[in-house]
N, C-alpha and C positions, 0 to 999 in steps of 0.2 A: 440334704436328702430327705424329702417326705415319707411320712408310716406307708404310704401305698407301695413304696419302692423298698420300704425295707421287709416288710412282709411278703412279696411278690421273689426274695428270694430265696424264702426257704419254699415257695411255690415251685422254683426251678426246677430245684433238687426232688421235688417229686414229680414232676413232669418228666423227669427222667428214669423215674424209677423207684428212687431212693427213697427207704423207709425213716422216716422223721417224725420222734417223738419229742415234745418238749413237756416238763414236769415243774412243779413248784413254781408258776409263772416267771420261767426261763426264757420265755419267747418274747415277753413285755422287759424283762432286764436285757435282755440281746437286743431287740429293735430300739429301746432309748435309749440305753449307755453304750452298748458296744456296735454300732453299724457298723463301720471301719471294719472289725475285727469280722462279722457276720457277713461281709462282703471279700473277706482274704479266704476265709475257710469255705466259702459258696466256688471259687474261681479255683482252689484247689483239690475240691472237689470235683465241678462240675466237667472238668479237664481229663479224671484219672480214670485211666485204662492199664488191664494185664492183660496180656496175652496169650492165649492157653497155652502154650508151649511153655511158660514164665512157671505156669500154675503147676502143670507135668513135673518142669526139669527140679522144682523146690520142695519135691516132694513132701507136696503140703504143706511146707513151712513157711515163711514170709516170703511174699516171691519178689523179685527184682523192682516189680510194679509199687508193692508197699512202701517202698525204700525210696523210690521216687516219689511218691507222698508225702513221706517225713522229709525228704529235701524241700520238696514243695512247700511246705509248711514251715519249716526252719527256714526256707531262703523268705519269708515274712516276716520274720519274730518272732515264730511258734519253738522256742528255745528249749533244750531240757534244762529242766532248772528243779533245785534238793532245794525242799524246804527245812527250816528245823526249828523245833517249838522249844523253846527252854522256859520252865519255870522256876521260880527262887521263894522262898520265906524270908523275910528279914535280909536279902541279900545275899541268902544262903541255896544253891540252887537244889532244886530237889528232885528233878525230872527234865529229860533229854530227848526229843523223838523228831526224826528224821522222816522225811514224805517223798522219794524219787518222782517227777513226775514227764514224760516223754515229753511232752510239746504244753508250755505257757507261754497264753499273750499278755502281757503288759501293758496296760494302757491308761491317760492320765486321765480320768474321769472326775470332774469340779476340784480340781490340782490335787487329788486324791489319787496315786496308784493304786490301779483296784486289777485283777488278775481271771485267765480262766484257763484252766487245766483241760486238757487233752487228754487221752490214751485210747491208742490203737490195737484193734484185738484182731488181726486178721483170722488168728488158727492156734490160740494156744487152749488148755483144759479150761472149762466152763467157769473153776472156780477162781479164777485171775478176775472176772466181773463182780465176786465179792470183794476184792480186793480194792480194784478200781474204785466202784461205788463208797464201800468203807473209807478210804481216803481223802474222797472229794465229802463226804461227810463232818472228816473230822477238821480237813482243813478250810471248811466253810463254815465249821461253828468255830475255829478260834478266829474267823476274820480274815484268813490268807487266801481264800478264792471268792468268787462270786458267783463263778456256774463251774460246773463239772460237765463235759463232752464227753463221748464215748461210739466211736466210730468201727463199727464190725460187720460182717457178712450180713447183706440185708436177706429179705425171706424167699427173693425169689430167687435168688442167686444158690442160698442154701438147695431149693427144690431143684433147683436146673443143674447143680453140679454134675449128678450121674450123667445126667443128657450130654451136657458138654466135654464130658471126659470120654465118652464111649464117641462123639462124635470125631472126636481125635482120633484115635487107638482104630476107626474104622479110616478115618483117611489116608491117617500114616499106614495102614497094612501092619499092626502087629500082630505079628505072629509068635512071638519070643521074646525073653528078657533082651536076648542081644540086639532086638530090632529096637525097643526102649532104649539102650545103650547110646545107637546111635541119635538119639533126639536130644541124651544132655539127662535121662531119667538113672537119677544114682539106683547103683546095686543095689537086689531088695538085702533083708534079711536072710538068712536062712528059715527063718518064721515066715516070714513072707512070702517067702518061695515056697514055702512048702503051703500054704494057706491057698495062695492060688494056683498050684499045681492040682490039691484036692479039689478045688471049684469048678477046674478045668475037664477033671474026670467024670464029676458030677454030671457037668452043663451039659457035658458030649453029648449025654443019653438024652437031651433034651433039645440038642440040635446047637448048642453056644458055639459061639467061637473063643479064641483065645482072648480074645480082644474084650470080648463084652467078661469074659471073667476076671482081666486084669483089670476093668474100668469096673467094676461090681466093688472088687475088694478096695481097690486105692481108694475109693470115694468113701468109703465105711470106714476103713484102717486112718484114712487120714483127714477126714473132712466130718466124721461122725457127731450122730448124735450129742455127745460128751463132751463138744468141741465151744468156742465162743462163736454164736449165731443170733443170729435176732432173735430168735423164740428163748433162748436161753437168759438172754438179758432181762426180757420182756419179763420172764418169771421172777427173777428180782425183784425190779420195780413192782410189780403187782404185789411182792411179798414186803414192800416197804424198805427195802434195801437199799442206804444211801438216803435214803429220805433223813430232812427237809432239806435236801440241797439241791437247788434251782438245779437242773439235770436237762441239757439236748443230747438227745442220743440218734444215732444214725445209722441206716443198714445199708452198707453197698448193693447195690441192683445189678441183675443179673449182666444189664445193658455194658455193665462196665468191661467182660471177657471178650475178648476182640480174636480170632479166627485170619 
């Protein structure tokens, strides 16, 4: 495989959309040691679609699409796999630490296992990306990875969510919690309900419908600012976070929500 082909496929992925940053000359360790491996996660990638109904019925959470991913990814080699660091004095151990990490690939590099850590942030609070980064940090200064990945909402998927969500909520004709009901959309809170019942009231005077006040809050309540997004990451890194460790980070693109 020539550098023109292995470079041309992280072109793909932004050909398609996909926000791709690489850090700490992670793009020069991917294209010479891990093609293979930068060719399994390009094909798993360039493959994955949710479908808003997916995105609806999971009320924010990891949707069915995600999970297709990690299979996608595990039926590769992209393994969970606990790392653990033990130190000793004299034979005497002194220190224990443990690394869970969602998907490693393994790969024999100059008959050398050398490794690269994964973790998928579809929709949880912002600060699991300190977590992540800190990790592939620590476990790439004692020697146990090589690059750190981190694959989350790209920016334009973030910007497009309200659009796609209202564009739902106006097809299906919601009028009510119970028309949500039948799409597969769990029971809100009582918080929730009462959150968009007030918005409801509000929008009236301004002409809304039920529909654009249910896709206002769900997109806020569950897809907010506070959440793991590309901008959110991006502020890490800029903040040196996880640094020096060789770092490909990725944003899903909007092109992925399928209608």
């Amino acid at each position: 495989m020539n550098m023109n082909r292995k470079v041309l496929m992280l072109d793909t992925l932004k050909a398609k959309g996909f926000d791709v940053l690489c850090l700490s000359h992670a793009a020069a360790i991917l294209t010479t040691d891990f093609p293979g491996a930068l060719v399994e996660l390009e094909e798993a990638l360039a493959g994955f679609s949710v479908p808003i109904a997916e995105i609806i019925g999971s009320g924010g959470g990891e949707a069915e699409g995600t999970q297709r991913l990690r299979k996608a990814l595990s039926d590769k080699g992209w393994a969970k796999t606990k790392f653990v660091i033990e130190k000793s004095i004299n034979g005497e151990k002194r220190e224990s630490i443990s690394h869970e990490v969602d998907h490693v690939r393994a790969l024999d590099v100059d008959g050398k296992s050398r490794m690269i850590a994964l973790e998928i942030e579809w929709n949880n609070k912002d600060p699991f990306f300190d977590r992540d980064l800190e990790n592939f940090k620590r476990l790439h200064a004692e020697g146990a990875i090589s690059i750190g990945v981190v694959v989350t909402r790209g920016s334009t998927l973030q910007a497009k969510m309200p659009e796609m969500v209202l564009r739902f909520a106006k097809e299906k004709k919601v009028e009510s919690f119970d028309t949500l009901k039948s799409f597969g959309v769990k029971a809100p809170t009582e918080r929730q309900q009462a959150a968009v019942e007030k918005r409801a009231e509000q929008g009236r005077a301004a002409g809304k419908s039920f529909a654009e006040c249910w896709a206002e809050h769900f997109v806020s309540d569950k897809f907010g600012a506070a959440t793991t997004h590309w901008r959110k990451l991006q502020d890490r890194v800029d903040r040196g976070v996880g640094n020096p460790c060789p770092l490909l980070l990725i944003g899903l693109p909007e092109g992925i929500v399928t209608f």
